[in-house]
N, C-alpha and C positions, 0 to 999 in steps of 0.2 A: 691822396698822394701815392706816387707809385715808390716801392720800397726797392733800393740798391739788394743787391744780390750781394748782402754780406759772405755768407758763406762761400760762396763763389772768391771772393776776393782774400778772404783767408787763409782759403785754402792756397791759391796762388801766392802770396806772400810766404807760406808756410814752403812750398815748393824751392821758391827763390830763397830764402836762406838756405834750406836743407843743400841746395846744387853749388851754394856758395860755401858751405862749411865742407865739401867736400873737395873742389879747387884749392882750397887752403891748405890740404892736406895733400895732395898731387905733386909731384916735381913741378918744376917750373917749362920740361921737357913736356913731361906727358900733357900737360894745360894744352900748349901749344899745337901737341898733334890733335887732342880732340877738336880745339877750335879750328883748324885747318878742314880735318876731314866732316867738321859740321858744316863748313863753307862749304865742299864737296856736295853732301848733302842735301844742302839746302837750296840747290837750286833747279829747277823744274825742267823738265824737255817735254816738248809742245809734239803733238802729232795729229796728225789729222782728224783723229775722232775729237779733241779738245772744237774744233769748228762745229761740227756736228749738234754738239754740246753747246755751245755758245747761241749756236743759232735758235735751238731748241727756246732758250733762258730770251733769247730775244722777244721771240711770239710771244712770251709769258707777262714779261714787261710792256712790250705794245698793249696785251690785253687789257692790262690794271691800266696804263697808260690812259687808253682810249674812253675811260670809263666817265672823263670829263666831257659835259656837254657844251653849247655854244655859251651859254649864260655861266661858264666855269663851276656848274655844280657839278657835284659827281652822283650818278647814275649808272649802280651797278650791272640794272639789265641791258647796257649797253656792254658790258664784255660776254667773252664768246663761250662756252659754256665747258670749253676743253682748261681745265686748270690745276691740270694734274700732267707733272712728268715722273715717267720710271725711266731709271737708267739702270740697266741690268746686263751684266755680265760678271762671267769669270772671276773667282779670288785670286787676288794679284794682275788683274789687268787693269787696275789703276783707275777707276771709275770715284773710288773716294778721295783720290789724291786730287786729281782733277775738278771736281766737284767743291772741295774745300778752298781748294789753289783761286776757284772763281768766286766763292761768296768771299773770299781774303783780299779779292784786285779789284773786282770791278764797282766801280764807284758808286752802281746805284743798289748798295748791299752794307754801305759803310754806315756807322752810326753817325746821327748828328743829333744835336741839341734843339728841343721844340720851343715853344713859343714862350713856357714855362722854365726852360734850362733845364729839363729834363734831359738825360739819355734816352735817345731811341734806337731799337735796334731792329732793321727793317725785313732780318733775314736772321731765322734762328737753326740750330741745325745739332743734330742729340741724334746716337745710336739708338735705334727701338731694344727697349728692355727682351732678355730670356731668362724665360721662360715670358715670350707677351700675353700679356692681358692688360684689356681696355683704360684699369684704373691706374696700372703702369705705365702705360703711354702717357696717357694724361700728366702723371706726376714727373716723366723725366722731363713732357715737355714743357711743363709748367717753374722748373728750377731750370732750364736753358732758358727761358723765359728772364727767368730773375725772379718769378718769384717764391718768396721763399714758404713751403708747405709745411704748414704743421699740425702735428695729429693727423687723424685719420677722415676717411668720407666715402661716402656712397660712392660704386663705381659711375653711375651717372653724374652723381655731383661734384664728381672729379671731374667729368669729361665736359661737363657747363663752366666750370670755374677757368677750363683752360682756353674752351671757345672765348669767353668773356676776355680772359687778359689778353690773347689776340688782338682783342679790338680797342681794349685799353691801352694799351702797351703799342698802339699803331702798329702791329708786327704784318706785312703783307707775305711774306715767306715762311715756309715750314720745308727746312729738311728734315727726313728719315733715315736714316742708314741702316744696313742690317736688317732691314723690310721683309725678307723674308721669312723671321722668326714667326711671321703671321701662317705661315701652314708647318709648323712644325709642331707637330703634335699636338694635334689641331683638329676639331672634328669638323664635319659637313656645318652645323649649326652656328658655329663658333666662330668658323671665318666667314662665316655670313653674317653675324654681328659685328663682326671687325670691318666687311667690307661695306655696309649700313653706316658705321661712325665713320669712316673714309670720306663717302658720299657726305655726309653731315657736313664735316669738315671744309668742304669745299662749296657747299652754301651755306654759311652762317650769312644771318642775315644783316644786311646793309655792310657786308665788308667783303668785300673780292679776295680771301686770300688766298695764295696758289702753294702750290706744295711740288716738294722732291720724292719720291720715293729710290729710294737706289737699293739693290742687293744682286745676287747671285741668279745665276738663272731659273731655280726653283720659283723665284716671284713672279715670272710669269703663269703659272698656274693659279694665283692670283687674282689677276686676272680675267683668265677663264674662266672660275668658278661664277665669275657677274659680269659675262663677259657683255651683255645687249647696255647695263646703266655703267657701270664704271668704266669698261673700254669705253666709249662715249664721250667719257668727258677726260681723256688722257691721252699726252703723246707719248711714245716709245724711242728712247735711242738705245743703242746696243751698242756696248764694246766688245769686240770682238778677239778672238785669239789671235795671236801672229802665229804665221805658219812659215814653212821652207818652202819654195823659194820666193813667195810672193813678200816675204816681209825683211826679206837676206840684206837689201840694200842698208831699208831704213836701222836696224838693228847695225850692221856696218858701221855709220853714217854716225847712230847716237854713240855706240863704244867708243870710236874714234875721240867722237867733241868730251865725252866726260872727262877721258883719261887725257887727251893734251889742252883742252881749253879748261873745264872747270878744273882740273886739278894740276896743270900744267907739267904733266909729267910727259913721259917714254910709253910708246906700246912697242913692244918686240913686236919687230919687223914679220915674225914670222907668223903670227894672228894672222896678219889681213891681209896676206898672201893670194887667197882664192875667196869660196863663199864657205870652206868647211868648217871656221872656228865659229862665223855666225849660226850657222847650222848648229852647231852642237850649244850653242848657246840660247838658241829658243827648243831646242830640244830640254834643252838642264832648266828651262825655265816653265817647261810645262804648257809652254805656248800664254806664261802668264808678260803681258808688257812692263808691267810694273815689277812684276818678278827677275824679267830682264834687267832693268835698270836696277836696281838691286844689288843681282850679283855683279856688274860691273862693276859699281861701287863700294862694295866688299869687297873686290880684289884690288881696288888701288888703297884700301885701307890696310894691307894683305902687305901692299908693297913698302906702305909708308911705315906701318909698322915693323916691316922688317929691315929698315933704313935703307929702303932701294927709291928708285927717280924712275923705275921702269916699271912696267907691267906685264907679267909674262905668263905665261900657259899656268905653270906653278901655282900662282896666284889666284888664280879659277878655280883647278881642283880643290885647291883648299878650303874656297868657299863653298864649293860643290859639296865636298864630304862635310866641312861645318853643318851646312842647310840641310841636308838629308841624313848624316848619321850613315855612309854607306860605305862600304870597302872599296880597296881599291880597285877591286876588278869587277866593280859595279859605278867607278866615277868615268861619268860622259865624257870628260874633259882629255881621259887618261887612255881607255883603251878604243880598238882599233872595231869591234862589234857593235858601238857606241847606239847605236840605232835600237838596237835590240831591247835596251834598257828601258826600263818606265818609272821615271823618277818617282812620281804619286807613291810607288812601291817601294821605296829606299827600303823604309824605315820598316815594314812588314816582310823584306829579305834580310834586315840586319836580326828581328823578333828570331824567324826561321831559323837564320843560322847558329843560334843563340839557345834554342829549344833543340836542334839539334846535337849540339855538344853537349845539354844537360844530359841529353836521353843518353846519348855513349858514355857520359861518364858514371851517370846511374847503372848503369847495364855492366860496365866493366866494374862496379862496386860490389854488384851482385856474385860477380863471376870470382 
């Protein structure tokens, strides 16, 4: 019999009071704006790489799909031998929002009940452990799994016990997040046993199951390092940075809908005047998408907190200096050089000028 993932539910229960004994103690004012600004929140903007993505998850499913023969057995050497996607880009361009957002909607990812009344859950999905090592993976992915690990095991026989409940547990999917931790500090050897279990992973035998990989760009070297057997059996989508002016519209377009449709407020008039507030806003965003949506977001948070219905220039900066820690004559939002700035740096020109004043204050102590 397969064992409920106590601890998982515990801990969630333990969650749910702890958020509830704090609403209790809220005004009845404050309740209200966080549940508003969570509605804000909580709602997704699609763009084109979400297709991209979609279609990738499609080929993945025909695959497992196709594995039925005419006599309705299944016969795995009937799928095609590519059963691995990376999805790799940028921190803050939205690749795990997105990536979640689909194993959360699309129907053939949802759990349902076997022939036992069992729970089954056909798509599982866990940040790769850091510092990664093999018997880590195994064990986060073995408790996203449900099941529940106890004591300790050989690195191998961590990494058998969790092929196994794959195929117990009917699990055809594995997300990874965070995938890159695999060359991070990391020797030649090491990620060549990491990219050895990978492959592993993707033939167990008598069960087709496919996998996610998603991380930063560093995982593409990954990759490389096996690049003739694991490129082989993987597709690649990329999300990419937004840039000026090729992505001015769309940026436009989503500011407009969050701030009048999802939160149904005001944008001053004088934002979306030209393309220069979008400009400065995938500039303050680092060319991150998700980073983008973000700061829009904070700043109607920005407004609703300050008991405004609008959204103004003010309300950016502020989330600009929150996000970065940076003065005012380094906020994108605020001065007229704005180009010049490289947000990445906020926070090591705030260090700077911070070491600067120690040293003249030292120096005038001495004096």
């Amino acid at each position: 019999m397969i064992e409920p993932n106590l601890a998982a539910e515990r801990h969630r229960n333990n969650l749910t009071a702890a958020v509830q004994q704090l609403r209790a103690r809220m005004s009845v004012q404050a309740v209200s704006l966080a549940d508003r600004l969570a509605r804000i929140n909580g709602t997704y903007v699609k763009s084109q790489r979400d297709k991209g993505l979609n279609a990738a998850v499609d080929r993945m499913l025909g695959n497992i799909a196709g594995t039925v023969d005419d006599d309705s057995d299944v016969d795995i050497g009937r799928a095609e031998k590519r059963r691995a996607l990376f999805v790799i880009g940028e921190s803050g361009s939205g690749k795990t929002t997105a990536i979640q957002r689909m194993l959360a909607k699309r129907p053939e990812f949802q759990p349902y009940a076997d022939g036992y009344g069992r729970e089954v859950l056909p798509a599982i999905s866990f940040e790769a452990p850091k510092p990664l090592t093999l018997k880590l993976l195994a064990r986060t992915g073995l408790e996203a799994a449900g099941y529940p690990v106890v004591g300790d095991r050989q690195e191998n026989l961590m990494w058998n016990l969790f092929k196994t409940q794959i195929k117990e547990r009917s699990i055809l999917f594995v997300h990874i997040d965070e995938m890159q931790h695999v060359i991070k500090g990391t020797g030649h050897n090491e990620i060549q046993n990491i990219s050895d279990v990978v492959k592993s992973l993707l033939q167990i035998k008598d069960w087709p199951v496919h996998a996610i990989f998603s991380g930063v760009p560093s995982l593409a070297k990954f990759l490389q390092h096996d690049e003739r057997q694991l490129r082989n059996r993987c597709e690649v989508v990329t999300f990419d940075r937004i840039s000026f002016p090729g992505s001015a519209a769309d940026i436009r377009k989503i500011a407009l809908h969050i701030i009048k449709s999802d939160a149904e407020m005001e944008a001053d008039a004088n934002l979306f005047q030209d393309d220069e507030f979008a400009h400065r806003l995938i500039h303050g965003a680092n060319g991150g998408f998700g980073t983008a949506i973000q700061i829009v977001r904070a700043a109607v948070g920005y407004a609703i907190y300050g008991g405004r219905e609008k959204v103004g220039l003010s309300d950016f900066a502020s989330v600009y200096s929150g996000f970065t820690g940076c003065p005012v004559a380094k906020n994108v939002f605020l001065v007229d050089r704005w180009t010049e700035i490289a947000p990445e740096l906020a926070l090591s020109s705030l260090i700077e000028q911070y070491d600067r004043e120690e040293a003249a204050a030292r120096k005038g102590g001495r004096k």
